[in-house]
C-alpha positions in Angstrom: -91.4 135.7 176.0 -91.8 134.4 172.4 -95.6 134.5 172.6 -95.6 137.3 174.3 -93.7 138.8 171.6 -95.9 137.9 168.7 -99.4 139.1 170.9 -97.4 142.5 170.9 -95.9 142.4 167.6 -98.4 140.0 165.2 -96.8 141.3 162.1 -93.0 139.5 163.2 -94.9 136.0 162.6 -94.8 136.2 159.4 -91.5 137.8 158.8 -90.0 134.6 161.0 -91.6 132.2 158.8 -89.9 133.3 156.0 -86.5 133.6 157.0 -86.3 130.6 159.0 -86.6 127.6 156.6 -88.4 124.6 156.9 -86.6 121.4 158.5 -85.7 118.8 156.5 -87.8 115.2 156.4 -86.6 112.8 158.4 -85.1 110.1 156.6 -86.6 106.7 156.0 -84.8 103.7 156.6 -84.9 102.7 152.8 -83.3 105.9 152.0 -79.6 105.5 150.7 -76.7 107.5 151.7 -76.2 109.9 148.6 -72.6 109.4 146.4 -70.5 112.6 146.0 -69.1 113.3 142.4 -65.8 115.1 142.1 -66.2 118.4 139.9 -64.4 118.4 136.8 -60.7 121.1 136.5 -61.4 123.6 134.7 -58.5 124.8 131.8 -58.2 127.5 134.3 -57.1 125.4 136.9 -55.1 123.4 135.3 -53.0 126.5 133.9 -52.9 127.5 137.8 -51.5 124.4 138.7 -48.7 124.7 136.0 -47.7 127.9 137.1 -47.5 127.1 141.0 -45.1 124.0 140.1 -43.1 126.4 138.0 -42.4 129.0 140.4 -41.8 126.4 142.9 -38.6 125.2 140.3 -38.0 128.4 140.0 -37.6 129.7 143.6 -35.6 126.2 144.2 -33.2 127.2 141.6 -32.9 130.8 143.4 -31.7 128.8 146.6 -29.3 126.8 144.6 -27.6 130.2 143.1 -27.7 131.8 146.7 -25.5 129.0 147.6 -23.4 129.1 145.1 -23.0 133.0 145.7 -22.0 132.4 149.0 -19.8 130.0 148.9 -18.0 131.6 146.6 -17.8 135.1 148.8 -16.8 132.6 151.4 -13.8 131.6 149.2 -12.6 135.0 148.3 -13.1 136.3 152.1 -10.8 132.9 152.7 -8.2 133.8 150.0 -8.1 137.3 151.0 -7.3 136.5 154.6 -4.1 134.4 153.3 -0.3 136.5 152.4 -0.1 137.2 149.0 1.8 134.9 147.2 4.8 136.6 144.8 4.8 135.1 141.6 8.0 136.1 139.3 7.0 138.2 136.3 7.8 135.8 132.9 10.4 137.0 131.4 9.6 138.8 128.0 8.3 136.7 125.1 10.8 138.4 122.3 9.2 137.2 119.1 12.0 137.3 116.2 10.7 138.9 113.0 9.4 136.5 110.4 11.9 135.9 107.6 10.9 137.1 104.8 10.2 135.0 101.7 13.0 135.2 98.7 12.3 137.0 96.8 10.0 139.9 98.0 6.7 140.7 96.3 4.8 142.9 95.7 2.7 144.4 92.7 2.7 147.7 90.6 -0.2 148.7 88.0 -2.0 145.0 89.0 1.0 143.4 87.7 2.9 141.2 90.7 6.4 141.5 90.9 8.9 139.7 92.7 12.7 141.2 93.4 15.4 139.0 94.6 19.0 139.7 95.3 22.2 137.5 96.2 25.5 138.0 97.3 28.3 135.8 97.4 31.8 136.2 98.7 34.5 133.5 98.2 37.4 132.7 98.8 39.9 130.7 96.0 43.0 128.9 96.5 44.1 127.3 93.0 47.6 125.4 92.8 48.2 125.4 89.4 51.0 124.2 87.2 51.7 125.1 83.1 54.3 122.5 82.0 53.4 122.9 78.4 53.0 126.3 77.6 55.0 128.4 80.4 57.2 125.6 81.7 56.0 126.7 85.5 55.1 124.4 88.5 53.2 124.3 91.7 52.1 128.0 91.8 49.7 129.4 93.7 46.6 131.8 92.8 44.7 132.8 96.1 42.2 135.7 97.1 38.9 136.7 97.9 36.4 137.8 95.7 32.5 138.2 95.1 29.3 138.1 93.1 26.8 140.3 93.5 23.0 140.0 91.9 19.7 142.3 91.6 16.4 140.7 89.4 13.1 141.5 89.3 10.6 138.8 87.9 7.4 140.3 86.2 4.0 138.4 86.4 3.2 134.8 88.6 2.0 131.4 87.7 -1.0 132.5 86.6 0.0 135.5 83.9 -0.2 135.1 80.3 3.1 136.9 79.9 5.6 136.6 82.6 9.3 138.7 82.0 12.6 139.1 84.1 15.5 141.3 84.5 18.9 141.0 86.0 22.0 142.6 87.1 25.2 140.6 87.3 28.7 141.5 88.1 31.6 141.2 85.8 30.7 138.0 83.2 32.9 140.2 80.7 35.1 139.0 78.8 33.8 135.7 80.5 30.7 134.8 80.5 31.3 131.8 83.0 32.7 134.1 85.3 30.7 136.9 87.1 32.8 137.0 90.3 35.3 140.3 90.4 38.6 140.2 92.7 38.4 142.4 96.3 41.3 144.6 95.9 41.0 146.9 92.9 42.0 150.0 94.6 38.5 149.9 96.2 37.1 150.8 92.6 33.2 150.1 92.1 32.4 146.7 90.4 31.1 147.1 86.6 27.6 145.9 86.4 26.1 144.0 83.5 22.7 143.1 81.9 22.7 139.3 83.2 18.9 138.6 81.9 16.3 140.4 80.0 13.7 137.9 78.5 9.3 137.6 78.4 7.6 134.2 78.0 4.8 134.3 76.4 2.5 131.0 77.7 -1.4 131.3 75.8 -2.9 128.4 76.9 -5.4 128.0 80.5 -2.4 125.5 81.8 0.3 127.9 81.4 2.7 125.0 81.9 1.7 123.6 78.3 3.5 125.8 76.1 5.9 128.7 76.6 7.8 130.7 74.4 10.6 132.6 75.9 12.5 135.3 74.1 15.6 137.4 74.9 18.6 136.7 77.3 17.2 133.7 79.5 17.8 131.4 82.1 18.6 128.2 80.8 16.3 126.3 79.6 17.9 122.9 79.1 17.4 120.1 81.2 20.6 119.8 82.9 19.4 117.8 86.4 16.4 118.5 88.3 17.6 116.7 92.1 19.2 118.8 94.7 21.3 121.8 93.6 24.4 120.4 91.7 23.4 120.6 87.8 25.5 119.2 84.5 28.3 121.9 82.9 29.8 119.7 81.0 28.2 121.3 78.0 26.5 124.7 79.8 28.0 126.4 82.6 25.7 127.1 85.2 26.0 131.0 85.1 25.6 131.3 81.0 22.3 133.1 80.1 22.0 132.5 76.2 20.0 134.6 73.9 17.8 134.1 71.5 14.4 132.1 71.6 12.9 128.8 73.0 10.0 127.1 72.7 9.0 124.5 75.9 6.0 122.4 74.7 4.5 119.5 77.6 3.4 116.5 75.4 1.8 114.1 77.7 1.1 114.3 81.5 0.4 111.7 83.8 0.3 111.8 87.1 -1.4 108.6 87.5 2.1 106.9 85.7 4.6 107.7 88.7 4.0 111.5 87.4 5.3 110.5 83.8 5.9 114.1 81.4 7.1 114.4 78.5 8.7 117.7 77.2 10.4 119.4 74.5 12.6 122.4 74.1 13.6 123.7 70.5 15.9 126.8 71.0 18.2 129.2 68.3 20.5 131.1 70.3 22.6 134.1 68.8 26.2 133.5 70.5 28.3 135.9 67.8 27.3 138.4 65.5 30.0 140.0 63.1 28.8 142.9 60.6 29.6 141.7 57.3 32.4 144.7 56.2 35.6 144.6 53.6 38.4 143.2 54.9 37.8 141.8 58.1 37.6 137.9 57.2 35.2 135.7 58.4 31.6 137.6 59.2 27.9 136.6 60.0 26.5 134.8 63.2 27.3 132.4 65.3 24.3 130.3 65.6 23.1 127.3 67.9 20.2 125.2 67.3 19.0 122.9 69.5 16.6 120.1 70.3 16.0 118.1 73.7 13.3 115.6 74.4 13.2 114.9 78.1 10.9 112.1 79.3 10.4 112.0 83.1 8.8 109.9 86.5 8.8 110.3 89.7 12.2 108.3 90.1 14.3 108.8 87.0 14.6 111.2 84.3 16.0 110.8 80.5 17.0 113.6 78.2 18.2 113.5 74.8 19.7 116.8 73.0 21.3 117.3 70.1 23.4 120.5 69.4 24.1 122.2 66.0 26.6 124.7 66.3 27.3 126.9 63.1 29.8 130.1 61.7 32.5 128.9 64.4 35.4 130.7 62.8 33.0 133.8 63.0 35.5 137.2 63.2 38.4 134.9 62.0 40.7 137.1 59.9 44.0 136.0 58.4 45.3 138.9 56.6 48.3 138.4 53.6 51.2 140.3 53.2 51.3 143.3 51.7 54.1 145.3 49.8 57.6 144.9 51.3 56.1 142.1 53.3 53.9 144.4 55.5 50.4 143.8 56.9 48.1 147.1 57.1 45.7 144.8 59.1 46.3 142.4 62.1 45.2 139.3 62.3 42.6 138.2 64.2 41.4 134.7 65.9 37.5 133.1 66.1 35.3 135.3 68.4 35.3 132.2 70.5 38.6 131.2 70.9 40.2 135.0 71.8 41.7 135.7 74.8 39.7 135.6 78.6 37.3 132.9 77.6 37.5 129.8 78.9 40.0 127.1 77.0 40.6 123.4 75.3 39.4 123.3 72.1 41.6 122.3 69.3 43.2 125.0 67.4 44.4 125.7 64.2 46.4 128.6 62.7 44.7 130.0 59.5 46.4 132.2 56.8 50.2 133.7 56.7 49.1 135.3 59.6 48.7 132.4 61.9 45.4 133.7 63.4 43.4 130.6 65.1 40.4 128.9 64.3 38.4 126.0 65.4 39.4 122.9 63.3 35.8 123.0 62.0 33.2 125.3 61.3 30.1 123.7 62.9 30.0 121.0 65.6 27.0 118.5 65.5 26.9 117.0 69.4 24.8 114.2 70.3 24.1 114.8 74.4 22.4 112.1 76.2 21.8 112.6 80.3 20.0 109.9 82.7 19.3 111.0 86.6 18.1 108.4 89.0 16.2 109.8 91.8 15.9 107.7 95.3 13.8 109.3 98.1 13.8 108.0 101.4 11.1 108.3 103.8 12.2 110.1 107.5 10.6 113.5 109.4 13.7 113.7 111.3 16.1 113.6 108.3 13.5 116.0 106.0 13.0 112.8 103.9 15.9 112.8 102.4 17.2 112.0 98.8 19.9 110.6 96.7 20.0 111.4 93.1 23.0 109.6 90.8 23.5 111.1 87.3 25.1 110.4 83.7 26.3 112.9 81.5 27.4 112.1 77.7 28.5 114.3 74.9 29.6 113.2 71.1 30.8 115.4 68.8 30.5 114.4 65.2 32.3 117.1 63.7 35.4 116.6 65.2 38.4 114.5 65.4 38.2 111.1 66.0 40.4 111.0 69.3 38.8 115.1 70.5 35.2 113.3 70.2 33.7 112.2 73.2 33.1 112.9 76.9 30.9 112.1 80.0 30.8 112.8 83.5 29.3 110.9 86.6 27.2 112.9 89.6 26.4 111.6 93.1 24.1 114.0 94.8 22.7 113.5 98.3 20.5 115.8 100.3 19.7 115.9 103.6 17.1 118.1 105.8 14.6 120.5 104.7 12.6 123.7 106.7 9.7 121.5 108.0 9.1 121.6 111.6 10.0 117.5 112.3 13.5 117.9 110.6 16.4 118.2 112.8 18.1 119.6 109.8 18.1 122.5 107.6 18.9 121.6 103.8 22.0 120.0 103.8 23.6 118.9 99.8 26.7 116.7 99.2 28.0 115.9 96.0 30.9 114.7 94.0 31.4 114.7 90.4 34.0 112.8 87.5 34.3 113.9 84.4 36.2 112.9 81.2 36.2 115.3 78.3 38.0 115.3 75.2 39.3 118.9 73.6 36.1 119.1 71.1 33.0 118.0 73.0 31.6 121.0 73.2 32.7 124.6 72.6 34.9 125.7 75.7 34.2 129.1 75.9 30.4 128.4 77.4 31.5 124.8 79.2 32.3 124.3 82.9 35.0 127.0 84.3 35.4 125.2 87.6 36.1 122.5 86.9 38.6 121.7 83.4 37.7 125.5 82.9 35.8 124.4 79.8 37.2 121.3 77.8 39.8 118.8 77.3 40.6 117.9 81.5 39.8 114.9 83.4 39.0 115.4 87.2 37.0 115.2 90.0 35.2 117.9 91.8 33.5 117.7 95.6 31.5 119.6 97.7 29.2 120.0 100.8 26.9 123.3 101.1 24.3 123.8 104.3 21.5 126.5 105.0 22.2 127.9 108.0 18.8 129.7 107.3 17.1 129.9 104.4 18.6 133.0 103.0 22.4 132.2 104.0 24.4 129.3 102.8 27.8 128.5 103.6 29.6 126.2 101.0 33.0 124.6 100.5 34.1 123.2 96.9 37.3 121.4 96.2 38.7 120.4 92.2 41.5 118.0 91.3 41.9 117.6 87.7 44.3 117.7 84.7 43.3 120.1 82.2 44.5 121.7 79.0 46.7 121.4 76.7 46.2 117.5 76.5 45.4 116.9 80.5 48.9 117.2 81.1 48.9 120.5 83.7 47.4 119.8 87.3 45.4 122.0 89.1 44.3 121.8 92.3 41.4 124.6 93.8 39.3 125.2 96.6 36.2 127.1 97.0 35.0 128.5 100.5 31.8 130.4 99.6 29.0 132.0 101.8 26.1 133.5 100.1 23.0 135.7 101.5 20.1 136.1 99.5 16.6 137.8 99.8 
């Protein structure tokens, strides 16, 4: 059929022999089977390969994530199935108001000012007796009264000029005494200037130097550990006027925190005009010094006191025609009637009026404290803190002279979280004080109510919180004239405070 093909069709002969390709040469038995050689990857298929072995990762963590989602369906399908379980609804989480610092801040015009406010009400019980003067015995004085205060303190820790005001009760005639009786009719209480002073402190370290002027807190040294302070010379709610310079002379905190300070004050106590006829005029001045050295276990003070004019407003008028007076006499400004009592007296003129037995008093004032921490979370790390007070007069009588007093003062507790105990002081306190120690009028009027007394006085106060403090205070000593009348008083105090 082929060749019968090609004799029909001659032309397809040549068309075959070009499509159909020659065979190959048979091979010779010397010929070599040839070696295949692998092709190089390409970058492309390298890439290609990258991205296969990532999506394969990638669809293996897909199956991981569907089980997971399952499972969990599973669960809840499970936990749906189940009865609900009741759980009691807590019971309201009542969060008590945080108590606010004392005193409250807040600042006017850029300048920060802080207002604080105490009240205290007490209750007194004094057995008293007067052999000397009244010739009574074993009478009783009891009652309730209070004290009532309003400052505002200008400027912080950082001002230049810093200033303070305050409102006391009553400290008239008295200026020991600011509590007023309950039981006046209901009549409102008189309120008095207390404070009104402005330190002025130039330097970066505004502890350095300070000068304060006006009616101040003050600024002796009088016992730095827990609450109970020396009044053998100041009583604690005096507020003398006049000026004092504070000066830091060394610091050194790498000494056991060793300081050294001084305070040089004039205070204006009296000031009579200077008219016909009226005896003794001028002021009633006191200067004085302190150098106080202190650590971190002990401090030492040393003061001396110059007291001058003390018959200021003395007036002893002589008889006139027919052996009549036109004037009346009059005593010292600081010996009159409602301040506190013991100095030595003497009557001046035909008149009899009473004056100190000297004009000036010069009084040497030593005072040691001994401070003992003790290291305990539970107990607020508490502290015990013993104190000496001495005074010498050299201005006076031999056997009025002298005085001291002796102070153990404990404290337990503070407001940290780890103490079981809110502040908790205890104290107790002996002093011996001649008539002429110090002048009376500004002295302790607790106990001795100012000078010549011997006694002892203890007490015991606790912070319930931090702004309310109940207290009880009991004295036992024999006071003036010549520590001969016994009294015997009790203090029951609770204070709040903002």
């Amino acid at each position: 059929m082929l060749s019968l093909g090609l004799l029909l069709f001659p032309g397809l002969a040549g068309t075959a022999a070009a499509q159909v390709p020659p065979p190959p040469p048979p091979p010779t038995p010397n010929d070599a089977p040839a070696t295949i050689l692998p092709t190089p990857a390409s970058e492309a298929d390298r890439r290609a390969t990258e991205m296969e072995e990532k999506l394969r990762l990638l669809q293996q963590s897909n199956e991981e994530m569907r089980r997971q989602i399952e499972l969990i369906r599973q669960q809840q399908e499970a936990a749906r199935a189940q009865p609900p379980v009741v759980v009691p609804e807590p019971a309201p989480v009542v969060v008590a108001p945080a108590a606010a610092t004392a005193p409250v801040s807040t600042t006017v015009l850029g300048v920060p000012i802080k207002f604080s406010g105490a009240m205290t009400l007490r209750y007194d019980y004094w057995h008293n007796s007067d052999l000397t003067d009244t010739l009574t015995s074993n009478y009783v004085n009891n009652g309730f009264l209070q004290r009532i205060r309003f400052g505002a303190d200008f400027g912080d820790m950082k001002s230049l000029l810093v200033a303070g005001l305050r409102l006391s009760t009553n400290e008239n005639p008295n200026p020991t005494i600011p509590f007023v009786f309950l039981g006046d009719t209901f009549r409102s209480a008189a309120f008095g200037l207390d404070q009104a002073w402005i330190a002025i402190r130039p330097l970066n370290d505004r502890s350095i130097i300070s000068l304060t002027l006006g009616r101040m807190p003050n600024q002796t040294w009088r016992g730095s550990a827990g609450t109970i302070r020396t009044e053998m010379i100041w009583d604690d709610d005096v507020n003398p006027a006049g000026l004092a310079l504070k000066v830091k002379l060394l610091d050194l905190p790498q000494a056991l925190d060793f300081k050294l300070e001084n305070l040089v004050a004039y205070y204006q106590v009296q000031a009579t005009q200077d008219q016909r006829f009226v005896g003794l005029t001028g002021n009633t001045g006191l200067f004085e010094e302190q150098l106080k050295a202190s650590t971190k276990y002990a401090t030492a003070a040393l003061a001396f006191y110059d007291w001058e004019n003390l018959n200021n407003g003395l007036s002893s008028p002589g008889l006139g025609v027919g052996g009549v007076s036109v004037q009346q006499p009059t005593d010292a400004s600081l010996l009159r009637s409602g301040l506190n009592t013991g100095n030595s007296r003497l009557a001046y003129g035909p008149m009899s009026a009473v004056g100190f037995s000297s004009n000036h008093f010069r009084i040497l004032n030593p005072t040691v404290q001994a401070h003992v921490p003790f290291g305990s979370d539970a107990l607020g790390n508490p502290d015990v803190a013993l104190m000496f007070d001495y005074a010498y007069n050299f201005s006076a009588r031999k056997d009025h002279r002298g005085g001291f007093g002796l102070t153990l003062n404990t404290r337990v507790g503070d407001y940290e979280p780890k103490s079981k105990l809110n502040p908790l002081n205890a104290w107790v306190t002996y002093r011996f004080v001649r008539s002429d120690v110090t002048v009376a009028a500004l002295a302790d009027s607790d106990l001795g109510v100012g000078t010549d007394y011997k006694g002892v006085e203890a007490g015991v106060s606790y912070r319930i919180i931090k702004h309310l403090m109940p207290a009880i205070s009991y004295f036992d000593y024999y006071g003036f004239p010549l520590m001969t009348n016994h009294a015997q008083r009790l203090f029951l105090d609770v204070t709040g405070e903002f």
